[in-house]
Structures are given as structure tokens and as C-alpha cells.
Steps between C-alpha positions, in 0.01 A plus 500: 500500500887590471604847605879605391655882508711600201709797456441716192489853338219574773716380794410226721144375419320189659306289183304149505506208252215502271490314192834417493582907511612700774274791571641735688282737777508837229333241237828449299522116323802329503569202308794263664799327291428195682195406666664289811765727605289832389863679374346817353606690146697807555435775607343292836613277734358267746604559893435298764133485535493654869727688697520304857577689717646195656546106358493196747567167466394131671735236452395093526175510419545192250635182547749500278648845634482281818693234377783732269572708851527204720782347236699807478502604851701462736185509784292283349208500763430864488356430139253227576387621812396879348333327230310274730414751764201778514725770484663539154844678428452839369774756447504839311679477145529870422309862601475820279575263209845550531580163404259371284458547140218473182446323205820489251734655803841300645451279773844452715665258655807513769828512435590351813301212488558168229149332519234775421139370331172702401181480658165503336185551713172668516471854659199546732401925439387620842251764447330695820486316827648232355288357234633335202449718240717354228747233385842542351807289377788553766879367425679454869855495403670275718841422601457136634908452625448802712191442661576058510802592710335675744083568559624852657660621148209460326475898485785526313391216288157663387595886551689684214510644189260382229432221746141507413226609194145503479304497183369555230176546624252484797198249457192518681312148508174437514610255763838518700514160636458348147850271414772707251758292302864672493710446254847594501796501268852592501692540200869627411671746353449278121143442581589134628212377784739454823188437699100434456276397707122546666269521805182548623367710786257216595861349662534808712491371909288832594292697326515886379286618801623258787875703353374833530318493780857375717674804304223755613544397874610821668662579190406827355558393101379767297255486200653419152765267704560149299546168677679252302364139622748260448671262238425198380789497248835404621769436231723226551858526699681560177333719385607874547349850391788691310525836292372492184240247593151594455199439730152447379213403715113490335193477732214440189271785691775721574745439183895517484721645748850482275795671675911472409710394762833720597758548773283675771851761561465609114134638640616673784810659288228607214247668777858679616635638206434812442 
């Protein structure tokens, strides 16, 4: 089952996938343009499928995350050892969803940093005390320059405008631990491919539960928060994420998180303006 919200003459309204239509809570069918990325005809639109009331992210929990932060940092060890040890890394991405954004919106990237790459990873839903109630596609904007020239700027390397989305919908397996591929592609301005590439969860070092239960640790997380699990998709060293570029990530179950990429400061002066 996939659960999304949409926004419509009726307000907000939460709907579920059946039959290739969005039905929406008040009975109302909507058909999608496309069935991956679930765009909607006007007069709706699709939001992000939850509100989290706060987003979190673990970092190394694939080997070849392991392996891209070791090469690009400048203290190599602290990589290996987190993603060998019990204790993963965990650090909050965004609260109040201040910084992250839906289906279709602008993703940003820095202006003061030259090296900044998407992403893509699978959002664990927390529901009540905890339990998984829900999976998601997460982007995890990153600034790899910042945070490879020092582990202690990593904050500034994750945290900022349109730094991450979620989207477009929430699935609810019929078994959590079962392996999702993720596909992601990155294409320019003219439509060219820039990047491609794909992963599995079955390469994730820990699982979904072993993740959450080290964030819940005399954390108070409320319900509805999203826990992004990792990467397994690391460009290459060239490779850069730029304005105009577009980011498109499909999970089969979940469908198409697409999101354009622009200068995180041309968010901040558009929430501004009056």
C-alpha cells in the first residue's frame, strides 16, 4: 500500500494508491499524469507525503559510502572505523520541515561550496514508540568539499536550504527487511544524463531496525519523524550537482522522487520576499 497527501480544492487531504488512482480520504479519484512520479492534473498537487516533524540521517552504512568518504577526507580513519563499529553515525538533517521539500520542488545546493552531489536513500517512517510504520525515498543533499575537509563541518555540509526532499509517496511493505533497488539519475538543463546509476538495500552494513533503535536511545524522536538510511550511490569526483540539473531517484514500490536543483540562497531570498 502507498499513502501520499495532495493539496486540492478541499485543502490538504491524505489518499492511497489503488489501481493506479489516487483515492483520496473524502472518496475523490484522482488519476496521475505519470504513474512513477504521481505529478497530478491541475487543480491538485502532490506534497510531501508526511509532515516530519523532524528528518534524520545515518551516514556509512554501505561500503561504497565507506570507501567515497575515506578518499575525500582529509581524516580518513574516522570513516572506516564508524562504519565498522556498533554504534552508527546519526545526525539530524532538518526539524519542522524547514529545509526539506516534496515532489517537483527545488532542491539547493551551497554557494560556498564547489563539490556538492545528491543523495538517494530510503526513509525509515517512525510511527508510535518507534515502529516502522512506513518507507519513503529521501535525497541527503550533500556538500562533500565541506564536510572532506573537516568531519566537524559536516553540519554545514548537510544543513540548509532545500538540502533535503522526501517523496512522492510512503510505502508500507508487507515485509520491511525485503531488498529495494534504487535507481538514480541526473540529467541537465537539455535533458542530457550527467549521472545514472543503482543500488540495492541488501548492501546496506545495518539494517532498518539495528538504525532506529541507536536513534531512539534517550532520544525523544517524535512520531511521523523520517530517518534517511544511507547511500549507496556516490557519483564520481568529477562529477558535480549544478543549477538547472535535475534529480530523479525511483524505488519500483515507492516510484519517482524528481526534484530541480537551484542555488540554495535563491530559496532563502524567495521564502523572504514579501
Amino acid at each position: 500500500m502507498r499513502h501520499v497527501r495532495i493539496l486540492g480544492p478541499k485543502g490538504v487531504e491524505n489518499g492511497t494508491i489503488q489501481d493506479r488512482r489516487i483515492v483520496t480520504e473524502g472518496g475523490t479519484k484522482i488519476e496521475p499524469l505519470d504513474s512513477q512520479t504521481l505529478e497530478l492534473p491541475e487543480p491538485y498537487a502532490l506534497l510531501t507525503p508526511i509532515e516530519a516533524p523532524e528528518v534524520w540521517c545515518a551516514g556509512v552504512t554501505y561500503e561504497r559510502s565507506r570507501d567515497a568518504r575515506v578518499e575525500e577526507s582529509a581524516a580518513k580513519d574516522v570513516y572506516t572505523l564508524v562504519y565498522d563499529a556498533p554504534r552508527p553515525e546519526l545526525f539530524m538533517k532538518d526539524a519542522a520541515m524547514r529545509r526539506t521539500v516534496g515532489p517537483g520542488r527545488p532542491i539547493g545546493i551551497r554557494d560556498d561550496s564547489t563539490w556538492n552531489v545528491p543523495e538517494p536513500e530510503i526513509g525509515v517512517v517512525l510511527g508510535k514508540q518507534g515502529r516502522i510504520a512506513g518507507l519513503t525515498i529521501g535525497n541527503d543533499v550533500s556538500s562533500r568539499d565541506i564536510e572532506g575537509a573537516n568531519p566537524l563541518y559536516l553540519p554545514q555540509a548537510k544543513i540548509y536550504a532545500g538540502a533535503c526532499a522526501i517523496g512522492p509517496a510512503v510505502y508500507v511493505p508487507e515485509n520491511f527487511e525485503a531488498s529495494l533497488r534504487i535507481r538514480m539519475r541526473v540529467t541537465d538543463e537539455w535533458g542530457r544524463i550527467v549521472f545514472e546509476g543503482e543500488t540495492f538495500t541488501a548492501r546496506m552494513r545495518r539494517t532498518y531496525s539495528e538504525l532506529v533503535r541507536w536513534l531512539l536511545i534517550d532520544n525523544p524522536v517524535p512520531p511521523g519523524s523520517v530517518l534517511l538510511t544511507g547511500t549507496g550511490l556516490v557519483p564520481p569526483d568529477s562529477f558535480n550537482l549544478a543549477p538547472g540539473h535535475f534529480v530523479e531517484i525511483h524505488v519500483p514500490e515507492i516510484g519517482t522522487l524528481v526534484n530541480p536543483v537551484v542555488r540554495a540562497a535563491e530559496l532563502i531570498e524567495k521564502e523572504s520576499a514579501p
